[in-house]
N, C-alpha and C positions, 0 to 999 in steps of 0.2 A: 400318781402318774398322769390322770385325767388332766387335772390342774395344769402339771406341766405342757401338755398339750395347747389344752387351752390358749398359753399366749401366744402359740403361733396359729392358731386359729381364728381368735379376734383379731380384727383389724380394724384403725383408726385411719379416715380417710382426713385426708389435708387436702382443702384448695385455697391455693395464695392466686391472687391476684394485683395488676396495676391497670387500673380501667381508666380512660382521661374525666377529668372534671373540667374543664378549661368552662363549659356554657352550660347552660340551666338545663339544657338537653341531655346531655353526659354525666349531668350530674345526677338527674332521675333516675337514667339507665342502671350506673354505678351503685345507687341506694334503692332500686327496685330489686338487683342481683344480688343485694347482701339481704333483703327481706326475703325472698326467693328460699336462699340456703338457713335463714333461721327461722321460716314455716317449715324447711325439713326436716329440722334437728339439728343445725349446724349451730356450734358454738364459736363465739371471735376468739382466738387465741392472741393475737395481733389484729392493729387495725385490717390490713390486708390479708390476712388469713386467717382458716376459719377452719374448726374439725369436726368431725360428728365418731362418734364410736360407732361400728359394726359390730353383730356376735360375730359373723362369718364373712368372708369372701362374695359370698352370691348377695349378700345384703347388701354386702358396700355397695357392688355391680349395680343394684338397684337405684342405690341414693349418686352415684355417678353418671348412671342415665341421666337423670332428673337434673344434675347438674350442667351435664353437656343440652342439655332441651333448652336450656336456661343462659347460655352464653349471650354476652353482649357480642353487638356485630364489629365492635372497635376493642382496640386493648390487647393485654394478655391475658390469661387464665393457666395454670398450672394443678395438676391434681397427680395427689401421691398418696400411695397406699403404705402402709408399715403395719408390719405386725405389733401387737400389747407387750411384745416382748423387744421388741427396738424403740418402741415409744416410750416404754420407762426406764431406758436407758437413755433421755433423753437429760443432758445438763440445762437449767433454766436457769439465769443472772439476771438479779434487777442492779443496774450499777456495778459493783464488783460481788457485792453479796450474792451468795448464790441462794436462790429461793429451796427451803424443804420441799420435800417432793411431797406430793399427795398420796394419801395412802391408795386409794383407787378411786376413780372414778364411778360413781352411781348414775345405771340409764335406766329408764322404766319403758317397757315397749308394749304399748298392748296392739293387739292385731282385733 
């Protein structure tokens, strides 16, 4: 029953994003904020979005902070939280094929 718990206890944070590129300025800004979130932990799912696994809630909370610290002053930014249990319900398609799903995710956290 632990286990069962578990996936609505982890959480996998998402932030998508569309930041402009149009000048060499924007375009630093936009490639400083995806370095930003992959010194946190954040992985590219998509070009413009990016996840990181949480154990808990209060973690995510954490790496969400750091995110909003970290907003470009132009653009969007979008951040969503889902439980391990809505996330591997999640259908992946490259073209019509549908990709196999990953057996799980592996994080290593050291504190």
């Amino acid at each position: 029953m632990q286990s069962r718990l578990n996936q609505y206890r982890v959480m996998w944070v998402l932030v998508f994003f569309d930041l402009p590129t149009d000048t060499k300025k924007e375009r630093k800004v936009a490639s400083d904020f995806r370095k930003t979130m992959i010194k946190d932990g954040f992985t590219m799912f998509q070009f413009s979005i990016y996840l990181r696994h949480c154990p808990t809630m209060e973690n995510a909370d954490v790496h969400i902070k750091r995110i909003k610290n970290a907003l470009p002053e132009h653009g969007h930014v979008g951040i969503l939280c889902v439980t391990d249990k809505q996330f591997g319900n999640m259908e992946i398609f490259y073209g019509k094929k549908e990709k196999e799903k990953q057996v799980g995710w592996q994080q290593l956290e050291l504190f």
